[in-house]
N, C-alpha and C positions, 0 to 999 in steps of 0.2 A: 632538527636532529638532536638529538641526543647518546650520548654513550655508556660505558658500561662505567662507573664509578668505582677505581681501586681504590684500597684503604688508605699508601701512600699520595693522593690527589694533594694538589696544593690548596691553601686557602688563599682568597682574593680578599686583597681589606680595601673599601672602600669605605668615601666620607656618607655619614648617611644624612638623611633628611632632616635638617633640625628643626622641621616644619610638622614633622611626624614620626617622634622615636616612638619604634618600638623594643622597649627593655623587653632582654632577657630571649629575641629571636635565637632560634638553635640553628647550627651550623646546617649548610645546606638547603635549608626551607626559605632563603629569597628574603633578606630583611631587609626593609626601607632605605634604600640608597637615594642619594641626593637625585636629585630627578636629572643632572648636566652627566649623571655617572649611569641613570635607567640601564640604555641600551646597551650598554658595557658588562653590568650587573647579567644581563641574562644572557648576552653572549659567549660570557664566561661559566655560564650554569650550565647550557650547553653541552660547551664542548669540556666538561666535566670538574670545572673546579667547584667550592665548596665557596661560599660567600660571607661574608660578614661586614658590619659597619663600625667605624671609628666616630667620635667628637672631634671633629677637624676645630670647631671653637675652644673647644678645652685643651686639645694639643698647640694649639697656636700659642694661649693664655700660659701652659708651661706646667697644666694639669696632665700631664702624658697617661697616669694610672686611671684618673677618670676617663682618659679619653678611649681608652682598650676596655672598658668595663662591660663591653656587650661582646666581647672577642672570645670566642667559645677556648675552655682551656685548655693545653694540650695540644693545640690544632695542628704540631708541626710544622712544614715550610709556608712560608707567607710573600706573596709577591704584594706589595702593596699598588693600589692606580689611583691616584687622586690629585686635590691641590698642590703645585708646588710647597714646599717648605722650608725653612729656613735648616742649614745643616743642623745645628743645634738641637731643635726640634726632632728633626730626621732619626738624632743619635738617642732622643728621648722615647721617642716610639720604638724602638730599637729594643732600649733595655725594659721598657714597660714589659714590650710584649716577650723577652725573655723569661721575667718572670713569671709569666701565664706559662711557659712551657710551646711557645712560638717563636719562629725563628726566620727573621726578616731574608731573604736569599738575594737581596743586595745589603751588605754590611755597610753601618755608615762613612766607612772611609770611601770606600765603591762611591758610594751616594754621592760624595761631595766630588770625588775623582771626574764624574761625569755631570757632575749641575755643574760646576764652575769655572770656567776659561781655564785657570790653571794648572790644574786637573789634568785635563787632556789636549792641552796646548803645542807640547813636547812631541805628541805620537803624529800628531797631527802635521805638524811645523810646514811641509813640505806642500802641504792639500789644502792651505786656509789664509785668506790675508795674512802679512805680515804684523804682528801685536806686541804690545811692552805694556805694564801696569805697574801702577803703585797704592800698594795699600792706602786706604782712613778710613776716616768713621763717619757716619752720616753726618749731616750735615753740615762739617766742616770739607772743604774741596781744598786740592791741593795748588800752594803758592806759586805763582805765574814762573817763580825762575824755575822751580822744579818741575812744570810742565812741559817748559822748552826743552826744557833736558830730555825728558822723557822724548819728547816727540820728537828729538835730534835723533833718535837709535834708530826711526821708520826711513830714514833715505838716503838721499847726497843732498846735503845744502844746498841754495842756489837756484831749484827748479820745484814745482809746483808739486804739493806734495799731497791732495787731500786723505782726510779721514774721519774715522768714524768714533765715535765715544761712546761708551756701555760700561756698567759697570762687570763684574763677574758673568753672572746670569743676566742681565736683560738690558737693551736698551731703549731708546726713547724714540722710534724712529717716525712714531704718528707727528712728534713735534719736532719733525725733521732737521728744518733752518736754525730753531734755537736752542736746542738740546741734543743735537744730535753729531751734526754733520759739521767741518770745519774744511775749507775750500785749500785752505794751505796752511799745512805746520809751522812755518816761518811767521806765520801768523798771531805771534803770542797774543796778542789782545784777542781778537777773534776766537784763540783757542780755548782764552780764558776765560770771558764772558760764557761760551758753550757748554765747557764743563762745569762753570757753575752754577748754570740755568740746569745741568745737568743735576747734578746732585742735588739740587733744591728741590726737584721734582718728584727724586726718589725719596723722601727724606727719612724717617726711620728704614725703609725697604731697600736703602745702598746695601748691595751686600761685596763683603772685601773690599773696594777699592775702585778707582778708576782704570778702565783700558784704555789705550787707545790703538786703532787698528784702522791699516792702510786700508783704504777705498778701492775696490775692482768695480769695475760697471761690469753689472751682469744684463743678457739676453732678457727679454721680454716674454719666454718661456713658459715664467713661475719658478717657483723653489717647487724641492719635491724632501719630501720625510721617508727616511727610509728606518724601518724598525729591526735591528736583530737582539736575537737572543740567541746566548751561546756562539756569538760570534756570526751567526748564520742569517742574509736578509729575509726576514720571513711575510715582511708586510711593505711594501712601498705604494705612498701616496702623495696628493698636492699637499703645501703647506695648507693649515688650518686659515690662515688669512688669506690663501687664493683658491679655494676650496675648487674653482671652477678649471683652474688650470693644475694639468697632469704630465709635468712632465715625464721623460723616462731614462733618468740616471746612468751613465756607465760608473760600473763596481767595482770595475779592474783594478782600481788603486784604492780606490776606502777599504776592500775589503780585509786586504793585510793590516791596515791600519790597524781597523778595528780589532783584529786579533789579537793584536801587541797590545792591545790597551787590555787587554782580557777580563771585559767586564761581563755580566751576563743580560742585562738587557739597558740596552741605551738606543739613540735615536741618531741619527747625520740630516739636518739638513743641507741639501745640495741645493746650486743656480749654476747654471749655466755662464761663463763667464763668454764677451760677446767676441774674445778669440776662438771659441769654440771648448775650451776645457773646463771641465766640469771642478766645480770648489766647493770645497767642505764650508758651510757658513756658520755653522754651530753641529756642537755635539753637547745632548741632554741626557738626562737619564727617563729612561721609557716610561717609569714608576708616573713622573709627572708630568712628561708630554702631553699636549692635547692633542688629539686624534679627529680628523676631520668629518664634518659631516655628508652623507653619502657615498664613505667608503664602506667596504665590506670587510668586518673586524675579524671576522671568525677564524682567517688564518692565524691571526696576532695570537687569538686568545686560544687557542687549539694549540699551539707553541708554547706558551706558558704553562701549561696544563701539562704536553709532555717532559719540556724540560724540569720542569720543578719538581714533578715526581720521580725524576733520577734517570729518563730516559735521553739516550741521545739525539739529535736535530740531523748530525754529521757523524759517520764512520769514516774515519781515513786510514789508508795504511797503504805506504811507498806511493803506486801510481793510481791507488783508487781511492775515491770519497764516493762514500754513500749517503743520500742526502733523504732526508725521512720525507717521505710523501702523506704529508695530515688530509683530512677528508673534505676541508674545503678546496684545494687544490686538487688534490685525487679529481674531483665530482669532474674537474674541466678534463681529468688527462683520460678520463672514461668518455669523456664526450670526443674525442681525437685530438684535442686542444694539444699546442705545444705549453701552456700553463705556467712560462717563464725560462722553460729549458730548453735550452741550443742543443736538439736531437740532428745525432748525426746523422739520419736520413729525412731530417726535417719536420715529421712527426713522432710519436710514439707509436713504437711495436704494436702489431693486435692484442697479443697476449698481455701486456703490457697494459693496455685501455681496460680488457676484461680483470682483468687483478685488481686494477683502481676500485673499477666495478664495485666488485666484491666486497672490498673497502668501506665504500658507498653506502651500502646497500648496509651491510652489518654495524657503521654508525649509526644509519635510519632507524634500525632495527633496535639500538642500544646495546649492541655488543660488541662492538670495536673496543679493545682495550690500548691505550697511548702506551707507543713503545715497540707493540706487537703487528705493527701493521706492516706496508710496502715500504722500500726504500729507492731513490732511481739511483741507476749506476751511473757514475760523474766518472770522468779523466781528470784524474787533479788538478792537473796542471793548466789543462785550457777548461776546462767546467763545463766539455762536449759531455751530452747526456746519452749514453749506450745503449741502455735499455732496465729493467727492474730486477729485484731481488729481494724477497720481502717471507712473511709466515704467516700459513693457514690461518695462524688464531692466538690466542696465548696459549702457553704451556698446558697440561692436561693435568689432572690431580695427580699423575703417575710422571709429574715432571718431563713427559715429552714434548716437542714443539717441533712443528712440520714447515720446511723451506722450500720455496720454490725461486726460478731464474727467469727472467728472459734478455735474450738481447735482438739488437735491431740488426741484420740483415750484416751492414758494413762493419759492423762490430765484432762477428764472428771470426774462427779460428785464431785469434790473439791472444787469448788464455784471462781474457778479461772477466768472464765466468768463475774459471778457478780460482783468479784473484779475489772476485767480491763474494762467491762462496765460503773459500776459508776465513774470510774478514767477518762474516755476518755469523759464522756459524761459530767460532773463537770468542764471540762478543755474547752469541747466546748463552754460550756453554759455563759461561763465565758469573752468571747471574746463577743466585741461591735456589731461582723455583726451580731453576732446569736438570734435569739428568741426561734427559738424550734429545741430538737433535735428528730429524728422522729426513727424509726427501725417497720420492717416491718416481719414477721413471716409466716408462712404457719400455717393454720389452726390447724392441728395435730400435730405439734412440740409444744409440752406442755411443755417440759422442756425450750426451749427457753423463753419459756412466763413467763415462773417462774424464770429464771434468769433478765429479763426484769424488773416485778414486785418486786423484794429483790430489785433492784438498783434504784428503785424509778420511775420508767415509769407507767402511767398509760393508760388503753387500750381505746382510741378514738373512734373506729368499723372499717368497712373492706374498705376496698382499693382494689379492681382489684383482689378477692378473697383470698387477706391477711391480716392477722388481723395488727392493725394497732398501735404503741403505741406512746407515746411523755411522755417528759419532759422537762418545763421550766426553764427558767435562774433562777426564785427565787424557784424552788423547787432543782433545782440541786445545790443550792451553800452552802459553807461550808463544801464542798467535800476537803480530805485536795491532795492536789497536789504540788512536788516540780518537777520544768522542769529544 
C-alpha cells in the first residue's frame, strides 16, 4: 500500500546503519536504516512519511550536529523511532535538528515526562504499583538508613512488604534475586545488598536515581503494549519479551490517564493483576519503545503520519467522538470485521464496510490523503461505535470537499447524524484548503435532508439526479471542536 504523499508529511528519523552510511540520501528515497529499524523504515514509507537516518554513535558521544548531518534541511515535523537516549542527549537532538529547520513533535521535556517514572508517576498514581525514589549518581547507591526510610513510605510496618527496585527507566529483572526483587522492606540488609547489586549493574546507565516499587503478582497472561498518539490507542500488542503471549487490556481507566498526561505519542505497559484488574506497569515514550516482532505496525505508523501532519485521530464535541478510521483498520471494517470497535448492532453498517472500501482501495491505489478519509461515529461516553462519517477525497482545487454519513440500524432517529455531521463538517470548514463542504442525497431520503438542514447545510438544486447541499467556512464556524 502506498499513499498519496502531502507536502505537510512528517519525517521519521531513524538510527541508520553504521555498517553502511550512505552520506547525503535525500528525503524520502529509503536511506540505510539500522537493520533492528528495516521493517519499521518501510512501514513508515508506506503509509506516507518521508525517512531519514541519524548517527545514534555520534549523538550518544555528545556530537548531536554530526549526528543530523544526513537529516535533509528544512524537513519540518520529525517523529523520531529509535535507541533509547539518555534525556540529555534527547534535548541535543532536539536543538541540533532545530537548526536544520526540523522540529522534533515530542519536545524534550515531553521526552523525559514520559521515559522516566517521575514524569508520569502522579497521573498515573492510582493505576501502578505504589513507588518512592531518591535521586544519585551512578555508581554510588544510596546509604542503608536512607533506604529504610525510603522503603518505610511503601506500607504499614510490621507485615511483609515486598518490592521491586529500578532505577527511572529500567530495571534488572533478568537478574531477579539479586538486583531486583527484595521479599520484604523491613529488610534493610536484604534491601541494601539489592539495590546495590543494583546500581553496580547499571553503572554509568543509572539514570536519576533509585525507585522503589511495591510488588503486585500479576496473572500469567503476559504484559500487553499499548501504543497512542494524540491521546488515542492506536496499536495494542504483547510485550516485546513475551512476543507470544497477547493479551487484551481494558482501557476504561488508562485511557483518561493518558489524556491528562497530554503527551502525544507514549506507550502503557499493562499485566493483568491476579485479582483480575488490569495495572499500568510502565509508561515510555513511543519514540523509543520497542515494538514487537510479528505484530502488524502499520496502524502505529499510518497514525504517526496522520497526526504529525496536523490531522486529527479524534473529533469530539459534547456526546460525540469521531475516531479517524487509517487504511489498515479500514481493510478489516471492509471485510465486516468489528476491527476493535464495540458496534451497537455488533458489526459495522453495510454502507459503512463499503466507505472502508473505498478507503482501501484509494490507499492501494496511492491516493488516500491522511486526514481526508472515514471517521467511525463513537458515543463519548461509552465508546459504542454508531456508524461512519467521513469525505469522498480531499478537497478539490476549487477548495470543495464532499461528506457522507452512515449509521447502524439502532442508532437512528437520535440526531446522532446531525451531531457528527455538524462536528465533521465545522472541523472541515475550518481548514485553509476548504471553501465548501458539499453532501449529496438522493431525492427521497428526506430524513437525510433533514439531518443536512438541522447542521446548517443549505440545499443549492440537483446534481446528476441528487439533490445537492453545502456549507461554508463562515456559516460552519463556531462549531465547538476539540481534536
Amino acid at each position: 500500500m502506498t499513499v498519496d504523499l502531502a507536502v505537510d508529511r512528517p519525517l521519521l528519523l531513524l538510527p541508520g546503519d553504521p555498517l553502511r552510511p550512505r552520506p547525503g540520501a535525500s528525503r524520502g528515497r529509503g536511506p540505510a536504516a539500522d537493520p533492528h529499524f528495516a521493517a519499521e523504515a518501510a512501514a513508515a514509507q508506506s503509509a506516507g512519511a518521508a525517512t531519514a537516518v541519524l548517527d545514534h554513535e555520534a549523538l550518544i558521544a555528545g556530537d548531536a550536529e554530526a549526528a543530523v548531518a544526513r537529516v535533509p534541511r528544512d524537513a519540518g515535523p520529525v517523529w523520531y523511532r529509535g535507541w533509547m537516549l539518555p534525556a540529555d542527549r534527547y534535548a541535543g537532538l532536539s536543538a541540533a535538528l532545530a537548526d536544520r529547520g526540523c522540529r522534533l513533535l515530542t519536545s524534550p521535556a515531553a521526552y523525559r515526562c514520559a521515559h522516566e517514572l517521575p514524569g508520569w508517576y502522579d497521573t498515573f498514581r492510582a493505576l501502578t504499583p505504589h513507588s518512592v525514589w531518591l535521586p544519585c549518581p551512578p555508581g554510588r547507591a544510596p546509604e542503608r538508613a536512607a533506604l529504610a526510610e525510603l522503603a518505610g513510605a511503601l506500607g504499614m510496618p510490621g507485615r511483609a512488604r515486598p518490592l521491586v527496585v529500578k532505577d527511572w527507566v529500567k530495571s534488572r529483572k533478568h537478574e531477579w534475586d539479586e538486583a531486583a526483587y527484595v521479599p520484604d522492606a523491613d529488610d534493610t540488609e536484604r534491601l541494601t545488598a539489592v539495590v546495590g547489586r543494583f546500581v553496580a549493574l547499571q553503572e554509568e546507565f543509572l539514570t536519576g536515581g533509585v525507585v522503589l516499587r511495591a510488588f503486585e503478582s500479576f496473572d500469567t497472561v503476559g504484559e500487553a503494549r499499548v501504543w497512542w498518539v494524540d491521546g488515542e490507542p492506536v496499536l495494542t500488542g504483547p510485550h516485546p519479551d513475551t512476543p507470544a503471549l497477547r493479551p487484551a487490556p481494558d482501557l476504561t481507566r488508562v485511557a483518561p490517564a493518558v489524556r491528562e498526561l497530554g503527551l502525544r505519542f507514549v506507550t502503557t505497559d499493562l499485566a493483568l493483576r491476579t485479582d483480575g484488574v488490569w495495572r499500568v506497569v510502565e509508561v515510555g515514550d513511543g519514540q523509543v519503545s520497542g515494538l514487537p516482532a510479528g505484530t502488524d505496525h502499520r496502524p502505529l505508523f499510518e497514525a504517526l503520519v496522520t497526526a504529525g501532519a496536523g490531522y486529527p485521530l479524534a473529533l469530539t464535541a459534547g456526546r460525540v467522538a469521531l475516531r479517524a478510521l487509517l487504511p489498515a483498520t479500514a481493510a478489516r471494517v471492509a471485510d465486516g470485521e468489528s476491527a476493535g470497535f464495540d458496534w451497537i448492532d455488533g458489526t459495522p453498517p453495510e454502507s459503512t464496510s463499503g466507505g472502508a472500501g473505498i478507503a482501501v482501495r484509494a490507499a492501494a491505489a496511492g491516493h488516500y490523503r491522511p486526514g481526508w478519509g472515514v471517521f467511525v461515529l463513537t458515543d463519548a461516553a461509552t465508546g459504542t461505535a454508531l456508524g461512519s462519517i467521513g469525505f469522498h477525497g480531499p478537497p478539490d482545487a476549487e477548495g470543495f470537499v464532499e461528506i457522507g454519513y452512515d449509521l447502524s440500524p439502532s442508532a437512528r432517529g437520535a440526531g446522532w447524524a446531525t451531531d457528527a455531521t455538524r462536528l465533521l463538517a465545522g472541523w472541515a470548514a475550518a481548514r485553509p484548503e476548504v471553501r465548501t463542504v458539499c453532501a449529496l442525497t438522493e431525492p427521497e431520503n428526506v430524513a437525510s435532508q433533514r439531518v443536512l438542514q438541522r447542521a446548517g447545510f443549505r440545499f443549492v438544486g440537483e446534481r446528476e439526479g441528487l439533490r445537492a447541499y453545502e456549507i461554508d467556512g463562515a456559516a460552519a464556524a463556531g462549531v465547538g471542536v476539540n481534536a
